[in-house]
MIMI-655268 format. One line per field, with one value per residue (C-alpha): residue in three letters; x, y, z. Coordinates in nm, 3 decimals. Layout:
! residues N
rest <- [ALA, ...]
xx <- [X, ...]
yy <- [Y, ...]
zz <- [Z, ...]
END
This chain:
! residues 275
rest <- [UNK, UNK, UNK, UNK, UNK, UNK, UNK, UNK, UNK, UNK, UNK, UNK, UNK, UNK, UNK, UNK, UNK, UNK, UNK, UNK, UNK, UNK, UNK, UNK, UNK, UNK, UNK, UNK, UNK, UNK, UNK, UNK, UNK, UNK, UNK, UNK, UNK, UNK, UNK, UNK, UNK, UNK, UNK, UNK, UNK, UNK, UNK, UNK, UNK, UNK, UNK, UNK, UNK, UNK, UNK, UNK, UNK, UNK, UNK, UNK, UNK, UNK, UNK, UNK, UNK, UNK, UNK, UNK, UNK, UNK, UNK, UNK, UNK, UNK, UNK, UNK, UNK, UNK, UNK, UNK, UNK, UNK, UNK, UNK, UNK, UNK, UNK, UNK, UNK, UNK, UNK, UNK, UNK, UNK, UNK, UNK, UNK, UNK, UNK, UNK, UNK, UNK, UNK, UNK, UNK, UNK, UNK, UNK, UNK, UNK, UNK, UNK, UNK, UNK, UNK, UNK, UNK, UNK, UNK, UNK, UNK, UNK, UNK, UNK, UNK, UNK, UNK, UNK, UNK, UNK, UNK, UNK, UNK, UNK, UNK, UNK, UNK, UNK, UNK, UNK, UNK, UNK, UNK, UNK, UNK, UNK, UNK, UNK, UNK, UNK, UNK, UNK, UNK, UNK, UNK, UNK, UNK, UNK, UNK, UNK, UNK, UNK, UNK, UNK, UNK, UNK, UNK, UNK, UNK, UNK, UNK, UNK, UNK, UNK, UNK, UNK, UNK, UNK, UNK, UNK, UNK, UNK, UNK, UNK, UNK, UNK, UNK, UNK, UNK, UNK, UNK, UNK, UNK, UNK, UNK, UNK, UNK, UNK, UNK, UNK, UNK, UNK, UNK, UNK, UNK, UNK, UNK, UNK, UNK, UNK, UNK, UNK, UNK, UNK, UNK, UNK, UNK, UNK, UNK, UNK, UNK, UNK, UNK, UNK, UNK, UNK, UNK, UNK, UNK, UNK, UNK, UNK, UNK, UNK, UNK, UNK, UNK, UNK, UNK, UNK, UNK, UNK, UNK, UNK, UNK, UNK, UNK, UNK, UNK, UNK, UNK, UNK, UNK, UNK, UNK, UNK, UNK, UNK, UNK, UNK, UNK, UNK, UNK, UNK, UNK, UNK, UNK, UNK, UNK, UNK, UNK, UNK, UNK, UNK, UNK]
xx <- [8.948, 9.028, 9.408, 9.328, 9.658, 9.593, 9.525, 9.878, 10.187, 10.401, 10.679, 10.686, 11.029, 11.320, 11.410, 11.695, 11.970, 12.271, 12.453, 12.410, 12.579, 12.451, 12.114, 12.147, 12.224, 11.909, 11.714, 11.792, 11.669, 11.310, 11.093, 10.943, 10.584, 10.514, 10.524, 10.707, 10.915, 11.201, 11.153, 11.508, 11.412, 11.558, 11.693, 11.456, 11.549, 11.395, 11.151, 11.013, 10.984, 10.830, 10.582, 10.499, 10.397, 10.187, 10.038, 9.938, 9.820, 9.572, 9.453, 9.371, 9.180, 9.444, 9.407, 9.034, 9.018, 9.106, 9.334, 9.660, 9.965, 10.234, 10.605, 10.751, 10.553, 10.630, 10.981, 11.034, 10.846, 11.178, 11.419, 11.538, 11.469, 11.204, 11.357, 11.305, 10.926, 10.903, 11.014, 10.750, 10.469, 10.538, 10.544, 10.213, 10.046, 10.179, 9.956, 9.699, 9.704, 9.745, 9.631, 9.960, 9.890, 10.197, 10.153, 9.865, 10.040, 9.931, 9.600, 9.525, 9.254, 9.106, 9.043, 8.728, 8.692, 8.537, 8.871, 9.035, 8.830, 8.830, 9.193, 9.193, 8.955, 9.233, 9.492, 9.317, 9.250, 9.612, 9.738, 9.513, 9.588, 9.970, 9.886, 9.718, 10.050, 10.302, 10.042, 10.046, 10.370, 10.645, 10.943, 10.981, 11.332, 11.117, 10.886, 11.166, 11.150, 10.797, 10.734, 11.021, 10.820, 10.510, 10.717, 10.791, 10.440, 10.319, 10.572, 10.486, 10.099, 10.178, 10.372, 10.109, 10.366, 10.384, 10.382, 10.072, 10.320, 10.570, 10.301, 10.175, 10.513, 10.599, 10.282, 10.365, 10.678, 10.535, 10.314, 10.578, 10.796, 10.471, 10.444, 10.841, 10.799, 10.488, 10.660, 10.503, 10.745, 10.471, 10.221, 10.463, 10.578, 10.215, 10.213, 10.523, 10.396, 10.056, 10.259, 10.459, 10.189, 9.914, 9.846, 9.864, 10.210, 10.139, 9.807, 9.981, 10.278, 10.154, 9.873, 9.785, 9.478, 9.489, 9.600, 9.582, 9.499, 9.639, 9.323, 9.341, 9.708, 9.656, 9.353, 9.587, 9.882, 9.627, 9.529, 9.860, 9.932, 9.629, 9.801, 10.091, 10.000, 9.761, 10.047, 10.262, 10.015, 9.983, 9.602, 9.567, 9.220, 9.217, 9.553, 9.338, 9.060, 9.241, 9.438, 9.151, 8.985, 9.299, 9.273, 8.878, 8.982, 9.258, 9.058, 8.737, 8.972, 9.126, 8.805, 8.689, 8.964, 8.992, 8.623, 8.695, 8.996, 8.827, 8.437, 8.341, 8.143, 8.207, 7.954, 7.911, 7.863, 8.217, 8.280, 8.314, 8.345, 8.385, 8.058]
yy <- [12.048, 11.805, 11.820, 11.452, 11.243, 10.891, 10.580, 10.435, 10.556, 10.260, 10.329, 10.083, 9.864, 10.042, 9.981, 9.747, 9.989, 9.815, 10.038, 10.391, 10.329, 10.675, 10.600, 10.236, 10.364, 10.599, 10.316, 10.145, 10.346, 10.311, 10.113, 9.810, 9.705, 9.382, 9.128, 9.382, 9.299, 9.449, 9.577, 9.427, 9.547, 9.841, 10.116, 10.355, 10.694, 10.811, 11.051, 10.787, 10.553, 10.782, 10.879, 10.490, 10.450, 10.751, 10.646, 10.319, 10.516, 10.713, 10.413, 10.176, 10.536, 10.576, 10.921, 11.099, 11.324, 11.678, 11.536, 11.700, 11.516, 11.717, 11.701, 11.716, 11.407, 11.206, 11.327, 11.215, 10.856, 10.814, 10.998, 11.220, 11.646, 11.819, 11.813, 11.459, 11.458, 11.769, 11.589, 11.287, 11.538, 11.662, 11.357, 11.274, 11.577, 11.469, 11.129, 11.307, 11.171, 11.541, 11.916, 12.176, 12.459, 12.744, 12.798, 12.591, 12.248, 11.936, 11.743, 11.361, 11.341, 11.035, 10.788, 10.634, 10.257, 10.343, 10.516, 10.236, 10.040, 10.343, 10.267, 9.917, 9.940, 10.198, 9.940, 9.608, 9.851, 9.937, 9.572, 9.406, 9.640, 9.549, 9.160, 9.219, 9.442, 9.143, 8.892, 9.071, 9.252, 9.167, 8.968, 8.611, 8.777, 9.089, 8.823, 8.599, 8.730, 8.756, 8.391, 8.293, 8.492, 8.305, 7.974, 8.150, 8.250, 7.877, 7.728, 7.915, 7.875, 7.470, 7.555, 7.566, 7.786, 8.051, 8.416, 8.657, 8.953, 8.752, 8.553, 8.964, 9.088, 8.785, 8.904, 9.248, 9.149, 8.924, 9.236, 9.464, 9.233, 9.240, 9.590, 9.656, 9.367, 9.437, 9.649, 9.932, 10.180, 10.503, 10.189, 10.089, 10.453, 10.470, 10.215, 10.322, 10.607, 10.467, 10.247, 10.510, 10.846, 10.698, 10.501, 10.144, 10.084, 10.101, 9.910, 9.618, 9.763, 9.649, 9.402, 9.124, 9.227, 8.942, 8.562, 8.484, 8.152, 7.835, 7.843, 8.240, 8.215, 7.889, 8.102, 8.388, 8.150, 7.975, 8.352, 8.459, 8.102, 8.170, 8.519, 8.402, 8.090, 8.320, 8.569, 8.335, 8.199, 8.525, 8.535, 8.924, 8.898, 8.636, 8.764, 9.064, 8.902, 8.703, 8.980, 9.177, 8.880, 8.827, 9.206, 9.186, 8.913, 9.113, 9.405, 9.232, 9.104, 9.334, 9.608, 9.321, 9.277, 9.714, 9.727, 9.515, 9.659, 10.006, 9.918, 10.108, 10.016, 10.047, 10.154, 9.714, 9.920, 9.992, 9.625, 9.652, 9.342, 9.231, 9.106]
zz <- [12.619, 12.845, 13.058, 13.187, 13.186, 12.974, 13.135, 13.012, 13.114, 13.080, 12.795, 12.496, 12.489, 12.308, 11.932, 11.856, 11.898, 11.889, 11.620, 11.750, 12.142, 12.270, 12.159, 12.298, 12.665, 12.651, 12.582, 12.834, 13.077, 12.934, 13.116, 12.951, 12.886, 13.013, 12.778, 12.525, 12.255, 12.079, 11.727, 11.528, 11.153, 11.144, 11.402, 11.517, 11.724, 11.973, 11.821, 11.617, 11.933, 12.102, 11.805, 11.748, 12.122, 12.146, 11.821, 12.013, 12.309, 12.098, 11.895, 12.169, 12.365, 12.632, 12.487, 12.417, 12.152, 12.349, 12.582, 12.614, 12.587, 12.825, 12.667, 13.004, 13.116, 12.810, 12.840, 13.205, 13.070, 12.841, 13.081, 12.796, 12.750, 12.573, 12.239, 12.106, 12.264, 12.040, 11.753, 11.782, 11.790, 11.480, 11.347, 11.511, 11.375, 11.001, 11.097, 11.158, 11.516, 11.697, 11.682, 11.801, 11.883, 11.976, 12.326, 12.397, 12.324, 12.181, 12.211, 12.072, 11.793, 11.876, 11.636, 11.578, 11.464, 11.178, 11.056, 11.112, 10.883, 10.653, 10.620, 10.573, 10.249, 10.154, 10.187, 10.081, 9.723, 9.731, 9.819, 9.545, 9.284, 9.371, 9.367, 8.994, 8.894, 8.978, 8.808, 8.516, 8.466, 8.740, 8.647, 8.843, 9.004, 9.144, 9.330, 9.494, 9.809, 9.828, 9.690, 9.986, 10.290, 10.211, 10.253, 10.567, 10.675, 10.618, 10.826, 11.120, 11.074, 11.069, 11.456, 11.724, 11.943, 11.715, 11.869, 11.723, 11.730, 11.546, 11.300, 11.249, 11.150, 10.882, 10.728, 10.713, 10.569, 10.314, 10.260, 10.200, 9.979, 9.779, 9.732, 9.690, 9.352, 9.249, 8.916, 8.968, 9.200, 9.201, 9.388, 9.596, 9.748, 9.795, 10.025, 10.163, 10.292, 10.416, 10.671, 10.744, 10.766, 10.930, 11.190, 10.997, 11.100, 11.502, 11.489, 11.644, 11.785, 12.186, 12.139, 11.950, 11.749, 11.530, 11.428, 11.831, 11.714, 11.499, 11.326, 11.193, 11.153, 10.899, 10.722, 10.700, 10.538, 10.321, 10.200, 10.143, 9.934, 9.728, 9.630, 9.512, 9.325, 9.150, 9.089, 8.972, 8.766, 8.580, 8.659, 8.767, 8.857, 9.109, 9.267, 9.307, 9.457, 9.702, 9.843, 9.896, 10.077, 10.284, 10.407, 10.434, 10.692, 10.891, 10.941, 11.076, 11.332, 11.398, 11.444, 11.651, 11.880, 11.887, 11.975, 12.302, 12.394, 12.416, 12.411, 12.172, 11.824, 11.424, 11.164, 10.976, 10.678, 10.690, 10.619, 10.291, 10.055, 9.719, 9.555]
END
């Protein structure tokens, strides 16, 4: 196997740690991607910090599959010990992202584009089965904050300024709110944990691999309005449909933008699509 260090040793900027002040003055000796931004949903430790930006190293091919990813030099990237670098590789092997070894260390599994698309088709089944579940048995009050998000996600289409990071993260929102009211709790802890166990939640944790542009970002809102009209229509089958056309859409982008970054290629039969 190969010992080469990854291209990209720059650490990813530091969760919003305002309530946990010993955590907060770690952070702040991490050095910042250029460009980064802060995450301010929720407060993330270190581990998981760590774990979300070697996540992104491996998916974009800083790291080939067989590298070796040295604790020590991770841990000197954050200026913290061993310990929480030990915790974010377990993590990373529960993703599926690693191989550990006792006494031989860790190595990155690569991922191939085609796995990403692999999960995509995973989630757009998940994601319209949840769209038909609120059509046809969610209460109007489970939906509020999902009918409310895609207010929000049409607004900042309609503003030419708006950031891709931040246009990405009101969609995953509106995503989530989706999945949270969709009546159907067993669903939504399977979605849950697909954000949270594979790599779906890091895909655009450094770069924008989608809605770079007014156009995609109105395409995406007009999607997302088409889900919940249907939905609140009570029309199950076209709620389906449209939610699975609005992730059909992300993911082409997205393998698209992936297959630059690293210059690689994806299998078109992957692209799979409704009729």
């Amino acid at each position: 196997m190969s010992a080469s260090p990854p291209r990209s040793r720059s650490a990813p900027p530091p969760a919003d740690t305002a309530d946990d002040p010993a955590l907060e003055a770690r952070a702040a000796a991490v050095v910042r991607r250029p460009g980064g931004r802060r995450r301010g949903v929720h407060t993330r430790t270190l581990p998981e910090q760590i774990a979300d930006h070697l996540s992104a190293e491996i998916l974009n091919g800083a790291y080939q599959t067989g590298d070796r990813i040295r604790e020590q030099e991770i841990a000197d990237l954050y200026g913290t010990s061993r310990g929480p670098v030990r915790e974010a590789i377990r993590a990373l092997e529960k993703r599926g992202m690693l191989q550990f070894t006792p006494r031989r260390g860790a190595f990155a599994m690569g991922f191939a584009l085609d796995a990403v698309a692999d999960q995509f088709n995973i989630r757009a089944t998940l994601m319209g089965l949840a769209a038909r579940h609120a059509a046809v048995v969610a209460e109007p009050s489970e939906l509020t904050t999902f009918v409310e998000r895609v207010a929000t996600i049409e607004a900042m289409a309609r503003a030419p300024d708006t950031e891709p990071m931040a246009f990405a993260l009101a969609s995953g929102r509106t995503g989530a709110s989706l999945s949270r009211g969709c009546g159907n709790p067993h669903l939504s802890m399977l979605l849950r944990d697909l954000a949270e166990l594979s790599l779906w939640g890091v895909i655009w944790r450094d770069t924008p691999l989608d809605f770079t542009t007014a156009a995609r970002r109105r395409e995406t809102a007009e999607g997302w309005r088409r889900v919940s009209e249907a939905i609140q229509a009570r029309d199950g089958a076209a709620a389906e449909r449209h939610m699975r056309a609005l992730m059909a859409g992300s993911r082409d982008q997205v393998l698209d933008s992936l297959a630059r970054l690293r210059g690689d290629a994806f299998d078109p039969r992957r692209l799979l699509r409704d009729g």
